[in-house]
C-alpha positions in Angstrom: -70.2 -22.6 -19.3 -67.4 -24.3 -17.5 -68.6 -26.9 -14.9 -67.0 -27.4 -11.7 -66.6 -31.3 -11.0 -65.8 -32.4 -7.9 -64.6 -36.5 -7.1 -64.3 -37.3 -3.8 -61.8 -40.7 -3.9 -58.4 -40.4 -5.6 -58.6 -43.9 -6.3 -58.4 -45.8 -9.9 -61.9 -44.6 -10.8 -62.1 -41.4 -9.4 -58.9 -40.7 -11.1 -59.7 -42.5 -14.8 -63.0 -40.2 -14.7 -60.9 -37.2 -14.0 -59.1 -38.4 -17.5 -62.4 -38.6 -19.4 -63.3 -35.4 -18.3 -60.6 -33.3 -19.0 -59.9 -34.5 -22.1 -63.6 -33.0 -23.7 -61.7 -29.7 -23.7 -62.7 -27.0 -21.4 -66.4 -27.9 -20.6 -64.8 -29.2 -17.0 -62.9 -28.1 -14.3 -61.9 -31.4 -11.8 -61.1 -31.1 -8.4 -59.9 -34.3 -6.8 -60.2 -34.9 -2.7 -59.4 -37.9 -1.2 -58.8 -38.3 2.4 -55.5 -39.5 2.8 -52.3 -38.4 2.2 -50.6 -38.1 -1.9 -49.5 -41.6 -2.5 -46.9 -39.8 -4.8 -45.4 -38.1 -2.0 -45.3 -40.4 1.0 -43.7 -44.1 1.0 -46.1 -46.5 1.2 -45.5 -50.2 2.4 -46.2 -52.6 0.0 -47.2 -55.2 2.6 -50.0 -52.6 3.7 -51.6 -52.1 0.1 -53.0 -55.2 -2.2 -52.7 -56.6 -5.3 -55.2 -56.0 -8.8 -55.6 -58.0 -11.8 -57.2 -56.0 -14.5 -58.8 -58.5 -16.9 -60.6 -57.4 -20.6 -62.6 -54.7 -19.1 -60.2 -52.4 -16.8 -57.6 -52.7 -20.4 -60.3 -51.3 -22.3 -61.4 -48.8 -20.1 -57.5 -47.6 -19.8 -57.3 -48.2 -23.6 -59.4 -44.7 -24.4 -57.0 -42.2 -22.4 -53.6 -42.1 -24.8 -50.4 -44.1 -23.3 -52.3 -45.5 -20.2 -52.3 -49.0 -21.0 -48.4 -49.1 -22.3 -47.5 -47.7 -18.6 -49.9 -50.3 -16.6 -48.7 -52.6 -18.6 -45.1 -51.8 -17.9 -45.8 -52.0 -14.1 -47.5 -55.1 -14.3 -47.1 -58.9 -14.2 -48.5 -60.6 -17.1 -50.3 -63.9 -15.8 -51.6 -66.5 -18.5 -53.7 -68.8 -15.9 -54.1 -70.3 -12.9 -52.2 -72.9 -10.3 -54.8 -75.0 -7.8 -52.5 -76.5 -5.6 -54.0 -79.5 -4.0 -53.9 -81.1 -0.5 -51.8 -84.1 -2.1 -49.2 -81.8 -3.2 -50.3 -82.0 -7.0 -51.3 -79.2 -8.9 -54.0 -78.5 -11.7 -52.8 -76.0 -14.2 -56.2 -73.4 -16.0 -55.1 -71.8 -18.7 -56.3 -68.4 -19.8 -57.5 -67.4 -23.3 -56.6 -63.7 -22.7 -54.3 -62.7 -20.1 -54.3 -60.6 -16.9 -52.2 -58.0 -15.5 -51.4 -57.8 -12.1 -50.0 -54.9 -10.0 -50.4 -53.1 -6.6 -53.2 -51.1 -6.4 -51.2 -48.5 -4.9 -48.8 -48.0 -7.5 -52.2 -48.1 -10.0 -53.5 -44.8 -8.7 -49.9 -43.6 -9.0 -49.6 -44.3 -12.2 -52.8 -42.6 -13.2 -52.1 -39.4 -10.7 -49.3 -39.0 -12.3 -50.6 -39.2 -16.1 -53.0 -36.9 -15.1 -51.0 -34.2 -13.4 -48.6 -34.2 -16.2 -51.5 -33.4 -18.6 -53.4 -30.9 -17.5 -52.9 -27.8 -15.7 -53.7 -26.3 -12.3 -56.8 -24.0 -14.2 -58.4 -27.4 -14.6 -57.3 -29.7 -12.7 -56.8 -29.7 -8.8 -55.6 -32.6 -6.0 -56.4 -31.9 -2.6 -55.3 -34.9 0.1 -55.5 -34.9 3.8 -59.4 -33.4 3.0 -62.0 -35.8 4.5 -65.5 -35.0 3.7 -67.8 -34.2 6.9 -71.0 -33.0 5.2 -72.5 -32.9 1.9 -75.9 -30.4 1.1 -77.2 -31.8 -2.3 -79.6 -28.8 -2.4 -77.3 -26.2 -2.5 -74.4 -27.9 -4.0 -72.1 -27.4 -1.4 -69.4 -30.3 0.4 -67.8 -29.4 3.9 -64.1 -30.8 4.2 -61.7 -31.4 7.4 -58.3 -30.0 6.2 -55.6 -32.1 7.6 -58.0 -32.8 10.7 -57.6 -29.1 11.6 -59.3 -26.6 9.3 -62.4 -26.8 7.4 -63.8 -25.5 4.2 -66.7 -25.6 2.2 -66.9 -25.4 -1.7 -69.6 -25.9 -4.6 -70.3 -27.6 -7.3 -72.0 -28.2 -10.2 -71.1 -32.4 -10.2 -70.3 -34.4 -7.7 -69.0 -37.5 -7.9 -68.5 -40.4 -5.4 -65.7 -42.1 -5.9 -64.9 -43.0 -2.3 -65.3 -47.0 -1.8 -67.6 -49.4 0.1 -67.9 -47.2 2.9 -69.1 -44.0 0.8 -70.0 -40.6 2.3 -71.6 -39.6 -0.5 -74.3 -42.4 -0.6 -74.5 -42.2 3.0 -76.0 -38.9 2.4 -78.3 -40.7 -0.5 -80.1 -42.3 1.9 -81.9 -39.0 3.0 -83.0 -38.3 -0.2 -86.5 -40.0 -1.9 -86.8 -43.4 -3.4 -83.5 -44.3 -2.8 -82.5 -48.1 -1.6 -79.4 -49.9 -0.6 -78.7 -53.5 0.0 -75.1 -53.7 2.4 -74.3 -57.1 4.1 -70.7 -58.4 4.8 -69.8 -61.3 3.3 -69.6 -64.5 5.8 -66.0 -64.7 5.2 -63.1 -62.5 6.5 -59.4 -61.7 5.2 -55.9 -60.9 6.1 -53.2 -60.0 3.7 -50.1 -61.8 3.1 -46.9 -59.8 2.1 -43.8 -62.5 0.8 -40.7 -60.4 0.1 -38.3 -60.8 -2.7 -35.5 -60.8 -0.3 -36.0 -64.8 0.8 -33.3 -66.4 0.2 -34.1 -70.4 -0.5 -33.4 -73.2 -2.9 -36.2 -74.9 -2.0 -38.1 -76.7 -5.5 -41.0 -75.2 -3.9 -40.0 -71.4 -4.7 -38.7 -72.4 -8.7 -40.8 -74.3 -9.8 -44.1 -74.9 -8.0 -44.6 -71.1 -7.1 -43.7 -69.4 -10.6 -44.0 -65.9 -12.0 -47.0 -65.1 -14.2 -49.7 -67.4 -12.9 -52.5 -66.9 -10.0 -51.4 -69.6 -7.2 -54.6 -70.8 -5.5 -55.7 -73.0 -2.3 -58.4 -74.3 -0.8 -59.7 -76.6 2.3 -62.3 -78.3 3.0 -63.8 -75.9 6.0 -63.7 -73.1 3.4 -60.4 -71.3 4.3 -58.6 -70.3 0.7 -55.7 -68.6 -0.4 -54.8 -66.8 -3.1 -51.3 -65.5 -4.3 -49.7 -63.2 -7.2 -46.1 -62.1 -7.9 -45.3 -58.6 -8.1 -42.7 -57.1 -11.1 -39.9 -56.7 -8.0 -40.0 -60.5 -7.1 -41.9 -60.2 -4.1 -45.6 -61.9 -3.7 -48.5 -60.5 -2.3 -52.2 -62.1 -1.9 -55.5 -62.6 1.1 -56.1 -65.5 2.9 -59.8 -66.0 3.2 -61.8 -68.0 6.2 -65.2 -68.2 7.6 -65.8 -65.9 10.3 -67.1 -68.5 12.5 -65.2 -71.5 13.6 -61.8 -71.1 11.8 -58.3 -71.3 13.0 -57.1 -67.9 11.6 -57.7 -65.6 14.2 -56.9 -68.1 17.0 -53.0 -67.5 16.1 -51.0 -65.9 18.3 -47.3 -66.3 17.7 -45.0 -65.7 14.6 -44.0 -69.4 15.5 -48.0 -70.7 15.0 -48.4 -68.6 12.0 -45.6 -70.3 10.3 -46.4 -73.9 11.5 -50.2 -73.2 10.1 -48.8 -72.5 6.6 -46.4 -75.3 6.1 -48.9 -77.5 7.7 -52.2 -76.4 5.1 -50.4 -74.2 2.8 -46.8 -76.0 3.1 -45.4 -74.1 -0.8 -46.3 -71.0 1.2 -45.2 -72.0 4.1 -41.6 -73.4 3.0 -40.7 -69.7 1.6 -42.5 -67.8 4.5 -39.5 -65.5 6.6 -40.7 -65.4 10.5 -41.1 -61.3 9.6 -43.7 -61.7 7.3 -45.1 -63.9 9.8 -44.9 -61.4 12.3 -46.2 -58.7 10.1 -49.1 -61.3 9.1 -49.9 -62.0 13.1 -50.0 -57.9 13.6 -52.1 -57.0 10.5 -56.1 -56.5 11.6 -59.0 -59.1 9.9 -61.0 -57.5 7.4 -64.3 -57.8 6.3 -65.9 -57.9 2.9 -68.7 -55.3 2.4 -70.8 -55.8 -0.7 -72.9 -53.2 -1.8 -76.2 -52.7 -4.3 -77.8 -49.3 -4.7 -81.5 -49.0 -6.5 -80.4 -45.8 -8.5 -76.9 -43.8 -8.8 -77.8 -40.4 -9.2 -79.6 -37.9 -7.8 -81.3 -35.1 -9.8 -78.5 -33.5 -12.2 -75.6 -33.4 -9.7 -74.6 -36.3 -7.7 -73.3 -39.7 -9.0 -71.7 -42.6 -7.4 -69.5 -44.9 -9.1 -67.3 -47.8 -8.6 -67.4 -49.5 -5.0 -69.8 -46.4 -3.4 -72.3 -47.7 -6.5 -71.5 -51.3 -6.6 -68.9 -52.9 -3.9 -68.4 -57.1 -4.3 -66.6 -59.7 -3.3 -63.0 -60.2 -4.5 -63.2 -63.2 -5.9 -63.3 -62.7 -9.4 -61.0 -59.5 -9.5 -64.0 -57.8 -10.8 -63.8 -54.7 -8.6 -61.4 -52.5 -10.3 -62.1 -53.6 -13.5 -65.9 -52.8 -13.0 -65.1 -49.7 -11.4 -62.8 -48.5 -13.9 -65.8 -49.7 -16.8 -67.9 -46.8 -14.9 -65.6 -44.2 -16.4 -65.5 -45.2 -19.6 -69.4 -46.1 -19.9 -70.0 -42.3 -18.4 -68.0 -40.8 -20.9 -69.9 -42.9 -23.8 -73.3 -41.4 -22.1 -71.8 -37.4 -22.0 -71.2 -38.0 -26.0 -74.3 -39.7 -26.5 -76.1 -37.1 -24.7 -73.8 -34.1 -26.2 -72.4 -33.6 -22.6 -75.8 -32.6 -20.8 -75.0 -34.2 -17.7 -78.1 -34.3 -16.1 -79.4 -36.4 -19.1 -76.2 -38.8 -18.5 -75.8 -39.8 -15.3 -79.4 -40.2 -15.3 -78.9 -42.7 -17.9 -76.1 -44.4 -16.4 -78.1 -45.4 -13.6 -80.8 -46.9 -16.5 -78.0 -48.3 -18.1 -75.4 -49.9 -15.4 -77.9 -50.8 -12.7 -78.4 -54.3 -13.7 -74.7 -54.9 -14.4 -73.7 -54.1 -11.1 -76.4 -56.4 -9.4 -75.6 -59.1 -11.5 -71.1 -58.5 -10.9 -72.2 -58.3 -7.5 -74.0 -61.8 -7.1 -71.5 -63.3 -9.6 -68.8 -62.4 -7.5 -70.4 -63.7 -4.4 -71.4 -67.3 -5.9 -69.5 -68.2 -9.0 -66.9 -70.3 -6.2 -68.5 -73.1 -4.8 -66.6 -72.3 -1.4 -67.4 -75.5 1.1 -68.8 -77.9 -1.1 -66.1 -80.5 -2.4 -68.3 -82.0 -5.1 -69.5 -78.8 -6.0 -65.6 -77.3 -6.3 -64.7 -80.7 -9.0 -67.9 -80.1 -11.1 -66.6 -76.2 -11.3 -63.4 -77.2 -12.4 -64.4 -79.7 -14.9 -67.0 -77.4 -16.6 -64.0 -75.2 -16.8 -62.3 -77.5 -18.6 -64.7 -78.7 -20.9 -65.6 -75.5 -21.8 -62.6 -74.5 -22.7 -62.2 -77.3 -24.8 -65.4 -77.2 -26.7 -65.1 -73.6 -27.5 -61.5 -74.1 -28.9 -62.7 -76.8 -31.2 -66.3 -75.6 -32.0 -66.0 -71.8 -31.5 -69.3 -71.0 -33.0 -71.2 -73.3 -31.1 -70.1 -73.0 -27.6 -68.7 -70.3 -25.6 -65.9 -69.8 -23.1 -65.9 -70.9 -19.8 -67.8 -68.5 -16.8 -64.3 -67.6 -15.8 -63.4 -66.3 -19.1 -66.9 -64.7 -20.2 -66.1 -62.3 -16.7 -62.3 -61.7 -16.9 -61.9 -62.0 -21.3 -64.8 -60.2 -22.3 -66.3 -57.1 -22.4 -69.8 -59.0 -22.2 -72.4 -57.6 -19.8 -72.1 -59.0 -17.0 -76.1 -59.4 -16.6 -75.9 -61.4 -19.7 -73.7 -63.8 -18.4 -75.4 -64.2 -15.7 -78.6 -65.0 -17.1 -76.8 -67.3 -18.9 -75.1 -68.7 -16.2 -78.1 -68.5 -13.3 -78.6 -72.5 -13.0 -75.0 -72.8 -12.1 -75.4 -69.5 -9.6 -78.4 -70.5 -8.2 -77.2 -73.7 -7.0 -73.8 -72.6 -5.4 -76.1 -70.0 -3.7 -77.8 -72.7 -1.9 -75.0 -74.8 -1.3 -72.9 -72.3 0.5 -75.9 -71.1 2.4 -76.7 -74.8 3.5 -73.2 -74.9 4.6 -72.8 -71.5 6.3 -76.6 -72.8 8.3 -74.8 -75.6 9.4 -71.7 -74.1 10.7 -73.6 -71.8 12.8 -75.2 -74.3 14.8 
């Protein structure tokens, strides 16, 4: 018997799943809604979208699905470490054992829509945007949608899947049912997007050589304020600057004229490059919060499931988000062979199975950065280092760095953190005695 699947979220994961479903013959029919509009029909501003790395993880995950890794990988920037660019103008150079491909996120979900719809027909596969999802009745397997903020229809199903970020419907409506337990905070520090467009036209050093192509560009001050930058395939950059919602200078700017005099005074590479319109676009984009998420199960009975961000949303430091996400697919479609595609056995066992690797992504991502504590940041770099060098020379006696354990690996990410829980434990408390004492 065909089952009816329906995803609500047409982002990466949502749409991978879709992949791993359709491709087990016809045991599935996949509907797709997603409340906005088809990104493959309507231009999108890159400045109002954000970059993704995808590290070990989201490769192998795109590996399994025939010719998806040769496109992302075609659309991508191919970065082989990382730039810290000091206060003193110097810069400190980590390289990466295995590298990382950045892209818009955007263009990502485009790139696996359009896989997808070239793969399968309309008898299994259905896309419906402009549908947002007003009411879900897990008993009798039916979801209520708002078509293009007009009509409304109901359908069934016999799966549905959450795929729809931090900020889920569908595990809003878990918390009516038994037993079930969230953990949401927002992280203490906020975020606004920068945009840099190819079109500057300089001959500044700063732009050649001290901003290159294929590397992560990163800043920090002392009061906890970072930045971090990437270079898109068309020449353009794109990246967040992230500050402490209390007591920071960010949200205090009010002209194109103070925006560009706070860069070239704290971020002066960035700053030297920096047109006044991406200043004014920077000045007119809204500060965004960070909403971290940990759920005590994923399913419910034989029918629900949430994955990616509804299941496990975290902090973007580590890039770990899509990847993670994207790992949900490909572990769910290991579970419906293992299980001979009873789904109710699966997704039962994916909560078993992924629960303590989300918690553990989840606090890794939130304390793997010492953020505010200067001789906390040079210990982090220096066990970088040194582990990098150990493990080159003495590979069977000590392994890679924390950095590259989470972004070069396909290790759990619960074993790396009990491995690593010392380390975490102490940047915990360090950021937490900082964040005390900034509030006073």
């Amino acid at each position: 018997m065909v089952k009816t699947v329906a995803i609500i979220g047409a982002g990466p994961s949502g749409v991978l799943l879709a992949h791993y479903l359709l491709r087990r013959g016809d045991r599935y029919k996949v509907d797709i809604y997603e409340r906005r509009s088809d990104p493959q029909t309507i231009v999108f501003s890159s400045s109002r979208t954000f970059p993704v790395s995808l590290t070990q993880r989201g490769i192998n995950a795109l590996s399994n699905i025939e010719g998806l890794v040769e496109i992302v990988k075609g659309m991508s920037v191919e970065s082989t470490g990382s730039v810290f660019h000091q206060s003193n103008g110097k810069t400190r150079f980590t390289p990466r054992r295995n590298p990382i491909f950045i892209l818009d996120r955007t263009q990502l979900a485009i790139a696996l829509l359009q896989k997808l719809t070239e793969t399968y027909a309309q008898n299994r596969l259905n896309l419906y945007f402009n549908h947002q999802c007003t009411k879900l009745d897990f008993a009798s397997k039916t979801a209520t949608f708002q078509k293009n903020q007009t009509e409304e229809i109901t359908i069934n199903y016999d799966l549905l899947i959450g795929a729809d970020g931090a900020k889920s419907i569908v595990r809003e409506r878990f918390l009516s049912t038994e037993l079930f337990e969230l953990e949401q905070r927002y992280i203490p520090t906020d975020y606004k997007s920068i945009f840099l467009p190819n079109s500057v036209e300089t001959s500044t050093k700063t732009s050649t050589d001290e901003l290159k192509s294929g590397y992560v560009h990163a800043w920090r001050l002392e009061d906890g304020t970072g930045v971090l930058m990437v270079h898109q395939l068309d020449g353009s950059m794109s990246g967040v600057i992230t500050f402490p919602r209390d007591n920071n200078s960010v949200v205090a700017l009010a002209t194109a004229a103070e925006v560009l005099q706070f860069f070239q005074q704290y971020f002066p590479e960035i700053g030297q490059i920096m047109p006044e319109s991406a200043a004014v676009e920077f000045l007119a984009r809204p500060v965004s919060s960070i909403l971290t998420i940990s759920c005590s199960h994923y399913h419910y009975k034989d029918s629900v499931l949430l994955i990616g961000d509804a299941a496990h949303a975290m902090s973007p430091s580590l890039g770990q988000g899509c990847n993670s996400a994207m790992e949900d697919a490909a572990i769910i479609d290991g579970l419906l062979n293992e299980y001979s595609d009873n789904v109710a056995g699966a997704i039962a066992k994916f909560t078993e199975r992924r629960k303590s690797d989300a918690h553990a992504v989840v606090e890794l991502s939130d304390n793997v950065f010492p953020s505010f504590n200067k001789k906390l940041i040079i210990e982090f770099i220096i066990r970088q280092q040194l582990a990098q060098i150990l493990h080159r020379l003495f590979p069977k006696y000590f392994s890679p760095s924390l950095l590259e354990l989470i972004s070069g690996t396909a290790i759990p990410y619960s074993t790396i953190l009990s491995a690593h829980r010392r380390w975490i434990s102490r940047v915990k408390k360090a950021n937490q005695k900082f964040l005390g004492s900034s509030l006073k």
